[in-house]
C-alpha positions, 0 to 999 in steps of 0.5 A: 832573353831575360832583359826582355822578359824584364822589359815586357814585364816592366810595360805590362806594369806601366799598363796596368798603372795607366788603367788604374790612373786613368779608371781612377780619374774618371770614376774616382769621383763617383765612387767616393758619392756613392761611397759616403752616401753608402756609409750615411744609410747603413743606419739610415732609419734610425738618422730619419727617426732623429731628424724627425722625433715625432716618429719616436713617440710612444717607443717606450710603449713596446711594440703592439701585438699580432692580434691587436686591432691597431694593425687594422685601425691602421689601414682604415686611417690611411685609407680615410686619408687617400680614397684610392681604393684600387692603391696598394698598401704596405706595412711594416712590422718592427717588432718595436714601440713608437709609430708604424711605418707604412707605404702607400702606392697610389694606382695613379703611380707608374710602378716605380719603386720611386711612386710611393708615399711613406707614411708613420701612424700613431702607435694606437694607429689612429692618426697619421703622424707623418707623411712624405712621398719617397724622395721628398726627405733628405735620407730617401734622397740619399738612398736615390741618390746612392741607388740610381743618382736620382736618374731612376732606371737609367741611373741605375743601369749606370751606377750597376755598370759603372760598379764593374769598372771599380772592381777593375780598379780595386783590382789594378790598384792591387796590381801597381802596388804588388811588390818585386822586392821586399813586402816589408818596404811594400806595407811601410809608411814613411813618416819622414818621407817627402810629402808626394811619398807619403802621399803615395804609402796613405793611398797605398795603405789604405786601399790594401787594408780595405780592398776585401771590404770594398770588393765585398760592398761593390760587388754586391752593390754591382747585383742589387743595382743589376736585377736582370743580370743577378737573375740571370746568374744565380737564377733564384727560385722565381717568387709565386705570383698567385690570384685571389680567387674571392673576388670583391668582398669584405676582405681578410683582416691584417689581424687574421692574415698574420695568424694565417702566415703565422700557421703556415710558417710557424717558426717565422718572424712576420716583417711586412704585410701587403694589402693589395688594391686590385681585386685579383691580388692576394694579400702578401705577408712577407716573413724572416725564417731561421737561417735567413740572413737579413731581419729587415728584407727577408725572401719567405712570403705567405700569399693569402686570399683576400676574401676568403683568407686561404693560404694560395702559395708560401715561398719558403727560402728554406726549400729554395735552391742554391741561387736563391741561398747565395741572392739571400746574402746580398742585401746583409752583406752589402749593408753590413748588417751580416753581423750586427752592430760591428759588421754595420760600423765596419761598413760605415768605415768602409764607406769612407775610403774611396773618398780617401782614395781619391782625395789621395790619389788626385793630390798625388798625381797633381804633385807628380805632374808640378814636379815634372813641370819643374824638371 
């Protein structure tokens, strides 16, 4: 009996070895693109601002005021530029110097997140200083590229998906290397080994002291690429969906609908502001609250009427439930910015691993099979 249960266990073993070989060999290649393309955005907006210095000017300025009529000088300059009066605009608001980033969405667009034109104001917010449709500059293309292998919504689907398979990887590779004798041996490094073994301990060693990381970053990566199946399992407080009830008219200044957000949510940092084109859309102010985990995207929005400048509905992930608190962490934990500078770096460096591991990997496997072929 015992000789038997060390057989099972011993095909069990060459199994699960089999699955991570044969998991690796087809998705080796697409996890290390999305890998690299990964480590390249965590710091994505300030390797677009290098590329393009134009944006930089005037940082040294510091950052316009809530009540500043640059805001609103702003829209009027991108409005002159694309006479799209039913086109949604968005802008962000950084909290430093140098150009205003904003989007543009054409009402000719299909709705796609792809269907925009970012676009960089001058910090008086006069002038255009910049203008690209989203996609159409490298580091948008790595994002796409990351996000959906520039294949939209399909590609999206694939890249969700195939983030399962790699946490079956992670998880077989874990599995293979769990040791039946000694961990001392299990975690060593032969140094003076032959070439396949060393081969085997760096692809060994590398994915065990990155396999927390690598769960983390696709985990998460599997929910942000899967809306529909992250809805369906933390079940977020649904976003409000309010019309504006004033109908055509001069409509609410941007200077004026940050100070209406800004008395709903007194203790909030306002991130980004959007002026609807529809009449029936209410302008959008979208706000970071204490204990709100992401500075750039946070999940608080105060809805307000175009016209007559009324609060219509605030979103407060403060009063949420707990799927919401726990669909708040994704982005920060998948982009690394949940602790700063460090924890953004770490990510970079993680992000380079399944390139490792899959340079290692394949090379090992050829050398096991020309050392057979010359048995």
């Amino acid at each position: 009996m015992p000789g038997h249960r060390r057989s099972t266990a011993s095909r069990a073993r060459i199994l699960v070895r089999d699955v991570h070989l044969w998991l690796g060999m087809g998705l080796g290649l697409l996890f290390a693109v999305l890998g690299l393309t990964g480590s390249a955005l965590v710091f994505y907006t300030g390797i677009d601002a290098a590329l393009h210095p134009v944006v930089e000017g005037g940082r040294s300025d510091g950052a316009p005021d809530l009540t500043s009529p640059v805001w609103d000088r702003a829209l009027a300059a991108g409005r002159a530029r694309w006479h799209d009066p039913v086109g949604k605009w968005t802008i962000e608001v950084t909290g430093e110097g140098g150009a205003i980033p904003a989007r543009f969405y054409p009402s000719s667009g299909h709705g796609h997140h792809a269907d925009r034109i970012m676009v960089w104001f001058s910090p008086d917010g006069g002038r255009i200083v910049r203008a690209e449709p989203w996609g159409g500059y490298l580091m948008s293309w790595l994002y796409q590229l990351h996000m959906a292998l520039l294949a939209g919504d399909l590609g999206g689907q694939v890249v969700g998906w195939s983030g399962v398979a790699m946490l079956l990887l992670l998880v077989t590779g874990i599995a293979v290397w769990w040791p039946r004798g000694s961990w001392r041996k299990a975690v060593a490094f032969k140094r003076d080994a032959a070439p396949i073994r060393r081969l085997r301990d760096l692809h060994k060693l590398s994915g065990l002291w990155s396999v927390v990381l690598l769960f983390v970053l696709v985990a998460t990566g599997i929910l942000l690429a899967l809306p529909a199946v992250t809805q369906a399992m933390l079940r977020p407080d649904a976003i409000p969906a309010p019309k504006s009830v004033g109908g055509p008219g001069a409509g609410t200044t941007i200077v004026r609908a940050f100070d209406v957000a800004h008395r709903a949510l007194p203790d909030g940092r306002i991130v980004f502001i959007d002026i609807p084109g529809a009449h029936d859309a209410p302008i959008r102010v979208r706000l970071q609250v204490p204990g709100d985990p992401h500075a750039r995207f946070p999940g608080s929005y105060v809805f307000i009427d175009r016209v007559s400048g009324q609060v219509l509905a605030v979103h407060d992930v403060r009063r949420a439930d707990s799927g919401t608190a726990v669909a708040s962490w994704i982005r920060t934990l998948h982009d690394g910015t949940v602790g700063g500078l460090a924890t953004r770096i770490l990510a970079v460096v993680a992000g380079l691993v399944p390139s490792l591991l899959w340079a290692t990997g394949i090379l090992h496997w050829l050398r096991r099979r020309r050392r057979s072929r010359d048995r």
